[in-house]
NULUMLO-765562 format. One line per 10 residues: number of its first residue (from 1); their letters; for each residue x, y, z of N, C-alpha, C, CB. Coordinates in steps of 0.001 Angstrom, whole numbers. Each point is the difference from the previous one (the first is absolute). Glycine has a CB too. Example, Ala and Ser with C-alpha at 12.3 -4.5 7.8 and 13.67 -1.06 7.14 Angstrom:
1 = AS = 13190,-5690,7800,-890,1190,0,900,1200,0,-1892,-1173,1246  1542,2223,-1966,820,1190,60,-770,1090,730,1184,-628,-2145
This chain:
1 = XXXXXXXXXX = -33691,-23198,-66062,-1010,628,856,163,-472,1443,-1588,154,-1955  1808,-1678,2230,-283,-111,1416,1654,10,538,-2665,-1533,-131  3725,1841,-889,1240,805,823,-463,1350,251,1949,-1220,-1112  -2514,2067,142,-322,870,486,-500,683,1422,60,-684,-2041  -1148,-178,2319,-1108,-172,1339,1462,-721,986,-3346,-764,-1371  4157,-472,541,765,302,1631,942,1065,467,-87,-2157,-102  295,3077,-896,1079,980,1026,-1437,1352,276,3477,-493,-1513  -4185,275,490,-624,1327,1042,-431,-395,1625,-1188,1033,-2388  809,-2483,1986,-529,-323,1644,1398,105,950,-2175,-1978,-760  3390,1326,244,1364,424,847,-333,1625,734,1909,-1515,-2024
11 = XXXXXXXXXX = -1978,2340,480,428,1696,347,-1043,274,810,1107,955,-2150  -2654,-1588,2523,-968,672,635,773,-760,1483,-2602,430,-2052  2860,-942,2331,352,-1177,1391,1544,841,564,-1111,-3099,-1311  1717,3499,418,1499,379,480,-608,1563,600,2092,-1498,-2151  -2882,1680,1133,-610,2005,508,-957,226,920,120,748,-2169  -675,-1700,2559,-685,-246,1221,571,-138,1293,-1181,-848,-1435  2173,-95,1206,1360,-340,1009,322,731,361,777,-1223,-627  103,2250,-374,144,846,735,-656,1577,356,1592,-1640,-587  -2925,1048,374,-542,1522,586,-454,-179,1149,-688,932,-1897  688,-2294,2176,-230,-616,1078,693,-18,1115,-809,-906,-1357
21 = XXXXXXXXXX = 2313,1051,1093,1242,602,400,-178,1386,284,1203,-1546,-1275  -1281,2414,860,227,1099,-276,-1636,793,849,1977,-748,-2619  -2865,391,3134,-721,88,957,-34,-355,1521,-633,-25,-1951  1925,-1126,2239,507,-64,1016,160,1663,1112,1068,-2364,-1634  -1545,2334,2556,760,1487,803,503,-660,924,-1451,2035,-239  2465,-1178,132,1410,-274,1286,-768,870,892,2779,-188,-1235  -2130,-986,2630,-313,236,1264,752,-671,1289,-2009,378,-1286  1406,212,2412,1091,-316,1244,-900,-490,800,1798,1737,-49  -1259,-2390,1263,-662,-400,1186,739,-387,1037,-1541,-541,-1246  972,1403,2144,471,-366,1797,-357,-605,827,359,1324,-11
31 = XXXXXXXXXX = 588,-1845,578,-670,-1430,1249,1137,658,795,-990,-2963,-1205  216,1861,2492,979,175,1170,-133,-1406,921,-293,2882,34  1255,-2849,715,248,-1486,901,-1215,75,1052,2962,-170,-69  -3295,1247,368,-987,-436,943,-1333,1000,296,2118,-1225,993  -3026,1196,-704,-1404,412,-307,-673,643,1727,-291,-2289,-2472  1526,2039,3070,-719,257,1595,1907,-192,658,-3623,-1608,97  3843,2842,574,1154,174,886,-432,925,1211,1676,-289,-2028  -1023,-64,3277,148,1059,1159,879,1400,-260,-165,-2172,1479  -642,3021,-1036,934,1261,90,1766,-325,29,-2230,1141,1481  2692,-322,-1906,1597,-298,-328,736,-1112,-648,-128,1081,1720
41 = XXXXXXXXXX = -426,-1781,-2110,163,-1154,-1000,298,382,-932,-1215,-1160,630  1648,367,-1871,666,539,-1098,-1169,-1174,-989,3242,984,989  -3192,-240,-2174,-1079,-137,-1120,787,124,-1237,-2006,1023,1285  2388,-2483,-1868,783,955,-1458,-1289,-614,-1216,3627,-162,609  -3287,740,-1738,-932,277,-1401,1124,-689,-800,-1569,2570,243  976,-2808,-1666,752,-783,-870,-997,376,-1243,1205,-2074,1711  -179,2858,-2224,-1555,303,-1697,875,-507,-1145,-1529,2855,496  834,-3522,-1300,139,-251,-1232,-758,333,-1168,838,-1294,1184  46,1066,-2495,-1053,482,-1493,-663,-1049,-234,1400,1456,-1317  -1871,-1397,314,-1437,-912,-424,1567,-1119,-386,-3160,1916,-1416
51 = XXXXXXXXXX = 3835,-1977,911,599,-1134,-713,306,-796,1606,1260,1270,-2803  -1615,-523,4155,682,-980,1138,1404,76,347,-1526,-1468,-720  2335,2612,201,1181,626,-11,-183,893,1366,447,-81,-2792  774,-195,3544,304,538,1270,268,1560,35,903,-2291,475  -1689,3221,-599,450,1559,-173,-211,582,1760,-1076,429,-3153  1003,-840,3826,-250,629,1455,1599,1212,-186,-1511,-2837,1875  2245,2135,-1865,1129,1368,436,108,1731,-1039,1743,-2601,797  -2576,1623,-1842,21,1363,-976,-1237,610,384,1266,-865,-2136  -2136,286,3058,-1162,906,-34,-262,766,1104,-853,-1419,-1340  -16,2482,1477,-579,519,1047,-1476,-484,744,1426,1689,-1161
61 = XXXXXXXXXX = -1152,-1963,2674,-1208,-312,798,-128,738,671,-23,-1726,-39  -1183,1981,-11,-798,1000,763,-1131,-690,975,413,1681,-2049  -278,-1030,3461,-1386,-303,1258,-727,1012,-86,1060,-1129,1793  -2005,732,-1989,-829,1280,193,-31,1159,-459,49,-834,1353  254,903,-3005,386,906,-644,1518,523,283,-2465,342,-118  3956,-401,1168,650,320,76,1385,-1165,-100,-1797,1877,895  2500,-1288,-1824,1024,-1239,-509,1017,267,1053,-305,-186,-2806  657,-1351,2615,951,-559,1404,1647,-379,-893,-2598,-1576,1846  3702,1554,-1072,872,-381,-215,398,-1663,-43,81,2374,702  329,-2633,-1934,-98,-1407,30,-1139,-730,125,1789,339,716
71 = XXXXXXXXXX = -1821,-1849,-194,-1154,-755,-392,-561,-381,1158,805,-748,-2015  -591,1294,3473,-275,-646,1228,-744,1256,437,2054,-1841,507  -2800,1641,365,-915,994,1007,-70,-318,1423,-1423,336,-1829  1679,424,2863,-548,-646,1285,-942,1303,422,2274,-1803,850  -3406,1079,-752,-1202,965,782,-3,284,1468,-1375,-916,-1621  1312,2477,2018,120,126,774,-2146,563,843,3566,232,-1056  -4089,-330,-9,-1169,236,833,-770,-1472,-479,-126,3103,101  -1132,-3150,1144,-974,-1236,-250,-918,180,-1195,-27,-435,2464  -130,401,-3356,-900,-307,-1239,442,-664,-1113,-912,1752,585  -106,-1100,-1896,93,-814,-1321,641,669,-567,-1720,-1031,-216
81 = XXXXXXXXXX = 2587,394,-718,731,1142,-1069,179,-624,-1442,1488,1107,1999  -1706,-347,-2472,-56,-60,-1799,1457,277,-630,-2589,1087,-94  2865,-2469,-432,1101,-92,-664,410,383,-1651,-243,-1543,1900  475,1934,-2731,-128,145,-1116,1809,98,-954,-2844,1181,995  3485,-1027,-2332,765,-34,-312,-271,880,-1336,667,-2019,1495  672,2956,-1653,-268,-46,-1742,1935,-319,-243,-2816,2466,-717  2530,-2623,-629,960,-70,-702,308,685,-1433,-267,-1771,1412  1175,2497,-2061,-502,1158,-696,-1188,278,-639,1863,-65,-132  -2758,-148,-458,-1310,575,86,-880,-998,397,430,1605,-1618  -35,-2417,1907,-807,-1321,312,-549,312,1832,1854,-1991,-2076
91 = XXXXXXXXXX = -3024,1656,2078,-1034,-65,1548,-156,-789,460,-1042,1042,-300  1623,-2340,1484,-1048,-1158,354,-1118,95,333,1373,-779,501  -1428,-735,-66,-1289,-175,1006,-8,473,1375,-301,-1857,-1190  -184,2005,1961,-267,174,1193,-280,-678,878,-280,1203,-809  685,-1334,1980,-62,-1264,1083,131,514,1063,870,-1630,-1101  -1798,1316,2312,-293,160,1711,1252,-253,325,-2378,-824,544  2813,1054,356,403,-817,1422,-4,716,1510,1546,-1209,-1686  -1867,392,2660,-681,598,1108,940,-682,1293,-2725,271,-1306  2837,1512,1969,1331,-151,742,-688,77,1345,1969,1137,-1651  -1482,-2256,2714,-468,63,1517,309,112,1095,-683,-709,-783
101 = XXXXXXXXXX = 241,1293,1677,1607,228,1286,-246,-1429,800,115,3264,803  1319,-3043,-255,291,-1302,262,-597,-364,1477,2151,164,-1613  -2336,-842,2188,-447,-827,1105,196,949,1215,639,-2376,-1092  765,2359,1083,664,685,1470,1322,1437,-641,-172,-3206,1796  427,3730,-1117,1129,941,57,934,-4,925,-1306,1119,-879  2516,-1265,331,1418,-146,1717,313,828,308,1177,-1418,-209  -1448,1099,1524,243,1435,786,1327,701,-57,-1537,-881,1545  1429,2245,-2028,1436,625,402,-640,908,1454,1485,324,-3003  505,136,2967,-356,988,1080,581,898,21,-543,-1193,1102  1113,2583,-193,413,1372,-107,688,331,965,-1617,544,-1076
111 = XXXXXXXXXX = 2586,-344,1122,776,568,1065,560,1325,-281,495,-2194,623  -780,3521,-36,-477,1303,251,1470,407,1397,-3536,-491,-781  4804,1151,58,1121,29,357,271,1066,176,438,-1568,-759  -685,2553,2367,152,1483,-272,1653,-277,830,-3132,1606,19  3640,-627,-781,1590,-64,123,-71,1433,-293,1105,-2511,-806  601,2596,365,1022,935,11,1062,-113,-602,-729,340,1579  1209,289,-1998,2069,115,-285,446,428,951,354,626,-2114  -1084,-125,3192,440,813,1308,-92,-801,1244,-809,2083,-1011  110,-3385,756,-208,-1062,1032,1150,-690,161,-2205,-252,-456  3047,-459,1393,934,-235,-211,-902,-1680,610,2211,2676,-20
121 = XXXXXXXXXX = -2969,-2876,758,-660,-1302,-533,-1336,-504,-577,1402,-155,1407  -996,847,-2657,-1103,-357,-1222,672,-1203,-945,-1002,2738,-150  2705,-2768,106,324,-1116,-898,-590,-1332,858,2348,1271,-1196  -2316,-1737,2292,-881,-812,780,-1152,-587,-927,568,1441,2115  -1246,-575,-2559,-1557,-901,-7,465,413,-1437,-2356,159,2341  3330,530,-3268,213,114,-1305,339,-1434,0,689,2533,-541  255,-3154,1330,863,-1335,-477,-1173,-1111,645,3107,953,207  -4100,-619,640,-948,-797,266,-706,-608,-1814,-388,1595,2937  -340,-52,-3135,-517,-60,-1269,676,-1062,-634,-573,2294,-88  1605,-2213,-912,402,-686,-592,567,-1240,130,-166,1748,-474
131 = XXXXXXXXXX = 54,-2422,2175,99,-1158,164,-1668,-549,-832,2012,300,2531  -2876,118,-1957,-1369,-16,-548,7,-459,-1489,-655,1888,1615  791,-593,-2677,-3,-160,-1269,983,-1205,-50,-629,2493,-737  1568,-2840,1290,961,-1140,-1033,-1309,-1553,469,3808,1220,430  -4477,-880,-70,-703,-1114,262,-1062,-121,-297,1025,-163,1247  -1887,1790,-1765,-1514,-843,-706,153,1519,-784,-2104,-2064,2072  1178,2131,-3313,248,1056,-689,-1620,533,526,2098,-796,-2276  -2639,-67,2866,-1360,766,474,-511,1082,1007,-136,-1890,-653  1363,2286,1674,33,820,906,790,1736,-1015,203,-2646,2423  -1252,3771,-2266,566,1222,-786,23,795,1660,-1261,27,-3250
141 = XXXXXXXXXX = 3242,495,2772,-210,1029,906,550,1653,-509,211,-2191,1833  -1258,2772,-942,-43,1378,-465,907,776,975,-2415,-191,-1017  3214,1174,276,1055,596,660,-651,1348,361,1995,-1266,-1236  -2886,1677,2463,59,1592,586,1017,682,872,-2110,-463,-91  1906,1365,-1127,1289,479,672,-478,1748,788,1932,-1642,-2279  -1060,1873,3055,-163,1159,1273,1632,960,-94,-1831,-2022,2062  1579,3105,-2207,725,1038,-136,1238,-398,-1396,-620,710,2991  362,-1057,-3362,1250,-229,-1118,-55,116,-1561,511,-1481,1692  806,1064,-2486,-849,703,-1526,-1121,-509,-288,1815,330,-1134  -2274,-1616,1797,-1432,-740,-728,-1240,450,740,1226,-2257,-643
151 = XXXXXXXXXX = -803,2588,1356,-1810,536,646,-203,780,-342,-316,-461,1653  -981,574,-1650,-1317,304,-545,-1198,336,248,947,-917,-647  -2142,1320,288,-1352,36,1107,-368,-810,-289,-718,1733,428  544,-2866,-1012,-264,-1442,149,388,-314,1106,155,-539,-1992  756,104,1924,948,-548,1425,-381,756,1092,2102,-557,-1169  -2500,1949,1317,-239,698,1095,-1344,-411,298,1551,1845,-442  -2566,-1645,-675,-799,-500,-42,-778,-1668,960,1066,1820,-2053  -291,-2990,1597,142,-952,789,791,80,1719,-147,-885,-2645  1007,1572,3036,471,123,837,-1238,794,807,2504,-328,-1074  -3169,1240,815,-942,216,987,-1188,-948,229,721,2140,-461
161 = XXXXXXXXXX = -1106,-3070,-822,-1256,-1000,763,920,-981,348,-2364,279,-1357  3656,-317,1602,-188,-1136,825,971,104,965,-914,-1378,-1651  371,3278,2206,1033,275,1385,1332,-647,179,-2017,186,1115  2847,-220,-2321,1833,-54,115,623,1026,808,174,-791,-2295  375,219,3455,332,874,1140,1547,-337,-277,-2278,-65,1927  2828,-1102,-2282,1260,-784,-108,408,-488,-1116,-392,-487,1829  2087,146,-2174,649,-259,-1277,731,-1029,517,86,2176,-1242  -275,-3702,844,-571,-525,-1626,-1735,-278,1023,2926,-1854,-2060  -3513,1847,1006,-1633,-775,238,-292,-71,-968,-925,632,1691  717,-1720,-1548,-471,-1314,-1668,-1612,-162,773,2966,-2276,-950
171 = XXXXXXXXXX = -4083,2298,-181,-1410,-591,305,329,-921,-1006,-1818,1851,852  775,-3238,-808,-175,-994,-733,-914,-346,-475,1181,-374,809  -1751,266,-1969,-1610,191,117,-525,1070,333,-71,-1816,499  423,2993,374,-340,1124,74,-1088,-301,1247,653,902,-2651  -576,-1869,3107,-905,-590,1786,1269,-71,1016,-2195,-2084,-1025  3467,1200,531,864,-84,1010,1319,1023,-60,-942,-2431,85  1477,2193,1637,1383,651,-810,855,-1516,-289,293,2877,1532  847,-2501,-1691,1007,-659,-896,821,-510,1947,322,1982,-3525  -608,-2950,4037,624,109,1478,1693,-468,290,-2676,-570,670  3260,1073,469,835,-838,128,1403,648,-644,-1954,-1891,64
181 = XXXXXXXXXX = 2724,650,126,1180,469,-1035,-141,-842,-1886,1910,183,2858  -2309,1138,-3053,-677,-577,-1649,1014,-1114,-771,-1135,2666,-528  2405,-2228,705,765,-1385,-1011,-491,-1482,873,2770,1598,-861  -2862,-1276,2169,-75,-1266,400,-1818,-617,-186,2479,662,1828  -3195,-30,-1969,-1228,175,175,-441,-26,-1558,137,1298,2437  324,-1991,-3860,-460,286,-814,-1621,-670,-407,2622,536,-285  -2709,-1594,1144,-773,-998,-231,-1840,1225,292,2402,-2834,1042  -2376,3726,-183,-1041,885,-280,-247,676,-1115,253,97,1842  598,51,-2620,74,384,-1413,-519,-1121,-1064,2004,1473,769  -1216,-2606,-380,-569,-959,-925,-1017,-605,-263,1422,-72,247
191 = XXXXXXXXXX = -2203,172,1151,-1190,-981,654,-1371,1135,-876,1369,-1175,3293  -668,2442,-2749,-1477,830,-719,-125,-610,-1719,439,2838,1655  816,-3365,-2529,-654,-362,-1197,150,-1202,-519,126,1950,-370  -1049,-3016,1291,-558,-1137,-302,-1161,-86,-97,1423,-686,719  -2241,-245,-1405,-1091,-691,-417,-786,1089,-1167,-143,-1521,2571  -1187,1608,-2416,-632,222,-1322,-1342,1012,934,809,-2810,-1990  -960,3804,1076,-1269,260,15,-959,460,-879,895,98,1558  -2080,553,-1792,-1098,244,-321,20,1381,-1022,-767,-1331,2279  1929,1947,-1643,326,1171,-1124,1370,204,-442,-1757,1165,939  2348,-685,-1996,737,237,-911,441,1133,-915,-735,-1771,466
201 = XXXXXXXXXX = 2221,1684,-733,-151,1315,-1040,1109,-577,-889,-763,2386,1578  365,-1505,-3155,1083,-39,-1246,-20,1282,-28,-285,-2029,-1473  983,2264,739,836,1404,-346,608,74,-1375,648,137,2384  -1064,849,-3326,689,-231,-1522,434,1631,129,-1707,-2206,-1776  3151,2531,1400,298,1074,-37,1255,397,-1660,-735,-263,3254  770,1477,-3138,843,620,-1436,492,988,604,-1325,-462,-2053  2804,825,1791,923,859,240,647,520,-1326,264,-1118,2223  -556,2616,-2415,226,313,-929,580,1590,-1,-1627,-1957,-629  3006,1932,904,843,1013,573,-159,-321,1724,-401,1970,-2268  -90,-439,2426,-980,397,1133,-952,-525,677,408,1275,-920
211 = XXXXXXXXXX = -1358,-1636,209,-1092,-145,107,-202,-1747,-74,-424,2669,-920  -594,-2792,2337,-145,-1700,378,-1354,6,-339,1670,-648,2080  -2224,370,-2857,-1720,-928,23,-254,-789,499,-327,192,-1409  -493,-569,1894,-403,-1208,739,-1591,-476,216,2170,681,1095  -2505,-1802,-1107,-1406,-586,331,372,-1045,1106,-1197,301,-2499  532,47,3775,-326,-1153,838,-1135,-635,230,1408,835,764  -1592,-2243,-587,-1011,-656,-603,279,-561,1472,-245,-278,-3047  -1391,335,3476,-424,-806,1216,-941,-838,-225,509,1554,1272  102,-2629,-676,-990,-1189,-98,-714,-489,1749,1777,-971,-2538  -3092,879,2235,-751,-476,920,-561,-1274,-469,-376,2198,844
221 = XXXXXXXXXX = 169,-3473,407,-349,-864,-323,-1915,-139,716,3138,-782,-352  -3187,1887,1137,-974,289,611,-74,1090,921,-205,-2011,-466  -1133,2288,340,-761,1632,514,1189,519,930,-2992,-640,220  3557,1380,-150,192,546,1249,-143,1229,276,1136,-1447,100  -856,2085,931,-591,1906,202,1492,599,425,-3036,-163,1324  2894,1344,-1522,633,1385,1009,1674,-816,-761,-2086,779,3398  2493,-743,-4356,1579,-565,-527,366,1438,-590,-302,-2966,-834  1155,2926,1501,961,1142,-732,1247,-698,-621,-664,1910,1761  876,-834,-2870,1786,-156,-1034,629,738,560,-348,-264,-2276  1343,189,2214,1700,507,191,624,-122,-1130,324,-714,2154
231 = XXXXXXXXXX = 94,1630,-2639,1016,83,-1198,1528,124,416,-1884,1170,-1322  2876,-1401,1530,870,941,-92,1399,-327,-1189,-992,511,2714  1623,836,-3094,1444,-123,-999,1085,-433,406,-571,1570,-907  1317,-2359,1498,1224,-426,789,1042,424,-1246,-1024,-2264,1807  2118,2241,-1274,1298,220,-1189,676,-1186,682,430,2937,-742  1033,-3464,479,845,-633,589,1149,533,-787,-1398,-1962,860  2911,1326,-2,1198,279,-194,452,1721,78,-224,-2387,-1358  -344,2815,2349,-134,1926,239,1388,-503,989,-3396,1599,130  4824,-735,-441,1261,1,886,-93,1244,808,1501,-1276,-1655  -1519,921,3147,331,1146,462,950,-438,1311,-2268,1323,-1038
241 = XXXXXXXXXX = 2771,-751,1844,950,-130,731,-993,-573,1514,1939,2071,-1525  -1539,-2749,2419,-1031,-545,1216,1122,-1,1184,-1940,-1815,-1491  1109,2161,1899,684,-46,1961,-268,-1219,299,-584,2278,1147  1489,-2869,-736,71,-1344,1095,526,-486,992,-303,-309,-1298  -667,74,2394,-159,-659,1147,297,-1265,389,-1243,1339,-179  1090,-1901,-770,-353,-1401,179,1277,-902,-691,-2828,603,-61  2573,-1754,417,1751,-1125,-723,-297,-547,-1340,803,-1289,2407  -2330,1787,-3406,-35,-236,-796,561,619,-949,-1302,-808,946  1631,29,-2443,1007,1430,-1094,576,115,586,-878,1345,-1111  2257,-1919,1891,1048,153,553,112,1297,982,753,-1348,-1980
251 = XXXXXXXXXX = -1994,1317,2590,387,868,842,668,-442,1606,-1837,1208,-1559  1840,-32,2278,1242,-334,1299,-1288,-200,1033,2738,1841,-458  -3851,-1754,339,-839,-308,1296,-203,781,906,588,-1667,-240  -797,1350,1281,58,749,1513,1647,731,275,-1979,-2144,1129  2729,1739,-1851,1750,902,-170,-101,914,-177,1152,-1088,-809  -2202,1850,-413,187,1325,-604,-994,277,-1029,2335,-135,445  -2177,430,-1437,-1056,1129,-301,819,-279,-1225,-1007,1968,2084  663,-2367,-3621,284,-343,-1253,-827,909,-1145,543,-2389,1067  55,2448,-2065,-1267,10,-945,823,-346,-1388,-1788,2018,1350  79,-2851,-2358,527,-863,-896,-656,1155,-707,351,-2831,555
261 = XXXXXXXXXX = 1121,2602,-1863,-73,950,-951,-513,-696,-1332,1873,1385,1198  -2878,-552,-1837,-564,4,-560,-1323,-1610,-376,2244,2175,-269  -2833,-2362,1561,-522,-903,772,-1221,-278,-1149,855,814,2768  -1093,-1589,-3173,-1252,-269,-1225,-1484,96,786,1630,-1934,-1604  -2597,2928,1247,-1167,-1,746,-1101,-332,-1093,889,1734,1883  -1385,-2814,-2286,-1121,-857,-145,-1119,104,210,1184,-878,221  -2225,1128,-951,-1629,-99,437,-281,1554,417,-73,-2775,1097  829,3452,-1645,-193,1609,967,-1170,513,-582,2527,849,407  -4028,-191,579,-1317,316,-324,767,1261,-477,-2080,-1253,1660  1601,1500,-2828,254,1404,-1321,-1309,648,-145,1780,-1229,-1694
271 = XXXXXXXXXX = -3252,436,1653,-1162,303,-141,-1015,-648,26,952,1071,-738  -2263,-435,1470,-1269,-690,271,-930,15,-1390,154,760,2681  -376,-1781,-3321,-1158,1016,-853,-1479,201,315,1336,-679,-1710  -1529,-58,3350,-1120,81,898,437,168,1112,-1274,-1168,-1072  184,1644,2066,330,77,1321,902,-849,954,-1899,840,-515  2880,-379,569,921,-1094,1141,-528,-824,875,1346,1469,78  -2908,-1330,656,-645,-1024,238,-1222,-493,-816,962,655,1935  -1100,-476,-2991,-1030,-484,-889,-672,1004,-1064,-370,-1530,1926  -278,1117,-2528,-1476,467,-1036,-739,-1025,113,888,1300,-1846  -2673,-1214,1700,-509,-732,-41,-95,-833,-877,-497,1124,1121
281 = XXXXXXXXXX = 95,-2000,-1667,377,-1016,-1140,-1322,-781,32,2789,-244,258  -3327,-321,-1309,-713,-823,49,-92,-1605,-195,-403,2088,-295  145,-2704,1220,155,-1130,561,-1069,-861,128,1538,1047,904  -2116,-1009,-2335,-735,-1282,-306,569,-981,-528,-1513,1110,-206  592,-2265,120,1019,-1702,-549,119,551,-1095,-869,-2428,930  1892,2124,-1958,409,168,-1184,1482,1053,-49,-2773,-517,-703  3008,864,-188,1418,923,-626,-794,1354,-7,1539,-1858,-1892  -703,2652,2206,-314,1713,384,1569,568,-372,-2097,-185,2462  2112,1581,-3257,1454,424,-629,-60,1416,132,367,-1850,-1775  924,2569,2190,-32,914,52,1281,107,-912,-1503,332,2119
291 = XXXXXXXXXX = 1330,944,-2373,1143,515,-991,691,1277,712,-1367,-802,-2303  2882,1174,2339,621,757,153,926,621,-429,-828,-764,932  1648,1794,-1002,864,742,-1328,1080,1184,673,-2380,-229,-1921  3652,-193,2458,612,943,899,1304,207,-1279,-850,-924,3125  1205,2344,-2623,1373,614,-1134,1044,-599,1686,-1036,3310,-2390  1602,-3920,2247,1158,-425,1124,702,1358,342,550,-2562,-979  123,3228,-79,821,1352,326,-450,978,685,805,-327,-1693  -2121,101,2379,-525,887,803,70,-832,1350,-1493,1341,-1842  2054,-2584,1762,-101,-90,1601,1687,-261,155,-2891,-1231,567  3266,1578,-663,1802,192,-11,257,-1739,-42,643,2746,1912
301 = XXXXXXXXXX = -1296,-3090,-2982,1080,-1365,-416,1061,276,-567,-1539,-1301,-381  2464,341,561,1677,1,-923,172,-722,-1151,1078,81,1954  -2112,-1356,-1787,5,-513,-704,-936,-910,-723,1602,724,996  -2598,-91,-1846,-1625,-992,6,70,-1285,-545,-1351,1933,-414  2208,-2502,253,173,-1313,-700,671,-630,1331,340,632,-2899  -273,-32,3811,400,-1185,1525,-1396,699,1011,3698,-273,110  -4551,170,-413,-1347,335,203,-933,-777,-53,591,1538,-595  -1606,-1583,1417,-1003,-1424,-527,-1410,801,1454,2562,-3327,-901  -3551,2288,1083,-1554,234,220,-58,-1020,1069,-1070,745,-2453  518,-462,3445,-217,-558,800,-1339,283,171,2127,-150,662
311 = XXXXXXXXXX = -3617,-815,-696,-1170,10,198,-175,-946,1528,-512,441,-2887  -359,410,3700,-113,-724,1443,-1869,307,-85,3037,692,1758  -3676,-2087,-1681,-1187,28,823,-322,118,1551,-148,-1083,-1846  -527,2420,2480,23,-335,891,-1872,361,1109,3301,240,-843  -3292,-242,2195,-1491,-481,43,-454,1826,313,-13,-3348,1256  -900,3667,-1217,-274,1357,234,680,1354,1316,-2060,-1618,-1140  3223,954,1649,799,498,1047,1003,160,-615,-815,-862,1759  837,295,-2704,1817,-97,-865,1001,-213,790,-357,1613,-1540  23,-3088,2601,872,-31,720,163,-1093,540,-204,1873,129  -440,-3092,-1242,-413,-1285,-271,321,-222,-1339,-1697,-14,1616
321 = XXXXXXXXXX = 3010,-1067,-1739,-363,-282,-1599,-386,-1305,-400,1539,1576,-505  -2208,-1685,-498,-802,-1243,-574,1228,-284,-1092,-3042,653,334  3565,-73,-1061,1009,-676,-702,740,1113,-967,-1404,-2365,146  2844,2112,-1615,78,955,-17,621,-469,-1040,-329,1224,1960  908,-556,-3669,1056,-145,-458,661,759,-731,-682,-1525,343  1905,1614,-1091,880,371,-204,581,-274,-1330,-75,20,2200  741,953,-3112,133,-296,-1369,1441,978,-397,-2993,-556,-490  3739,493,-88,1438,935,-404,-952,545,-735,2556,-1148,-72  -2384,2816,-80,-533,770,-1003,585,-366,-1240,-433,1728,1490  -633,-1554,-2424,20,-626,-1422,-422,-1099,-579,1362,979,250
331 = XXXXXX = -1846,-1705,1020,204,-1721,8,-1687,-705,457,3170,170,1078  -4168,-987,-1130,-961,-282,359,481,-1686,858,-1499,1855,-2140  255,-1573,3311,-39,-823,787,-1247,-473,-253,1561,839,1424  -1660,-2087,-1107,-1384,-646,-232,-390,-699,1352,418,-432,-2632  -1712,243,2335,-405,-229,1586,512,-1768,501,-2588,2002,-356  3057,-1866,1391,376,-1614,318,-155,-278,1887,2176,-46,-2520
């Protein structure tokens, strides 16, 4: 009898065990390294199963209801965002994290290049330019162009507010001109993009054929009034043939009259998706976004993957800029 009583008590203890087992539910959970980041910062997640097994790469995370690639995020607007994961039918938990703009913004700046292929001294302030770029990636210059395959009513457009009587004229900032003999003179170029200010922009864009999407995200750190956006589509690496004047690109100078064949033209304005001197914008403290959606093949691009966005803040004259940036189409910029 009391062998008896000991295996039933065994069989009641082993069948308990494991029903005890067998009520377990599998499950997941997401964390992340940090609970508070500045705009453009990076945020990665790490989910695991209930056993504490590393599944992040097999799983999907989602912000805000929309799943992200891989396990990192960088936020491009100021708020809270809701993190979550699944893994095949499995749901985590859910977790904050709250994204903030940062302190200051560095100043870029714009240099606004009405030229020609017909100018024979436009390579001048072309080879100016790119003394520039080899030295800060923060100065964007825009190629307008006047009677040739790239112009445009954009370009015509700008050429009448800002009475272009003459070829080359570079504005800087869109307040000065570009003075002097520009290669020698780069330091006006450079000087406009130092230190920090008060407003800012990111840019997240998708290229898909034709067609560029885009969101520009303005950041204010406080009130301000009367701010206008500037959008514009630049292309780069457009070959076309250039007249030259000048001893740059091996030309002969004041001797004669050259032209470089098939001369690389860079930054060339293709399209506004706002007024060449502005739209109004709103310019309270915090992040403000606009969204935009151009088919490229309607503005005679060659090539939309050497294409990219140029966003310019500027003050209600559009003829003042507060700051500005720049992103390769397809590609997101974050605010810095």
């Amino acid at each position: 009898m009391k062998l008896r009583m000991l295996f039933y008590f065994i069989f009641i203890s082993v069948l308990s065990s494991c029903s005890s087992l067998s009520e377990e539910t599998p499950s997941i959970s997401i964390t992340s390294d940090k609970s508070t980041l500045e705009v453009g910062e990076t945020i990665t997640f790490t989910v695991v199963d209930s056993e504490d097994v590393n599944i992040t790469s097999q799983s999907v995370i989602l912000i805000d209801g929309n799943s992200i690639s891989g396990s990192t995020f960088v936020p491009l607007q100021a708020k809270t965002y809701e993190a979550t994961s699944s893994y095949e039918s499995l749901v985590s938990n859910k977790i904050d994290f709250t994204a903030t703009l940062p302190s200051s913004f560095s100043k870029k700046a714009v240099v606004e290049d009405f030229t020609g292929t017909w100018c024979g001294y436009c390579p001048r302030l072309s080879y100016a330019a790119s003394l520039v770029e080899e030295q800060t990636d923060k100065v964007f210059v825009v190629g307008v162009h006047n009677r040739d395959q790239m112009a445009n009513s954009f370009g015509s457009a700008l050429e009448g507010e800002f009475s272009i009587s003459g070829f080359p004229t570079a504005y800087i900032d869109r307040a000065n001109k570009w003075q002097g003999n520009q290669p020698s003179n780069i330091e006006q170029a450079l000087n406009a993009a130092e230190g920090t200010v008060n407003i800012g922009l990111a840019i997240e864009s998708s290229l898909t054929g034709s067609v560029l999407d885009f969101k520009v995200y303005q950041g204010f750190l406080e009130n301000m009034t009367d701010v206008k956006l500037v959008v514009y589509v630049l292309e780069d690496g457009i070959l076309a043939n250039q007249i030259n004047y000048t001893s740059y690109y091996g030309g002969v100078g004041s001797s004669g009259v050259s032209t470089i064949v098939d001369f690389e033209h860079n930054g060339v304005l293709r399209y506004a998706a706002t007024d060449v001197m502005g739209d109004p914008t709103t310019s309270t403290a915090g992040v403000h976004e606009k969204s935009y959606s151009v088919d490229l093949s309607s503005y005679d691009v060659l090539v939309p993957e050497n294409t990219g966005v140029l966003a310019m803040l500027v003050d209600d004259s559009g003829k003042v800029l507060y700051n500005a940036q720049y992103v390769i189409a397809g590609q997101n910029q974050d605010f810095d």
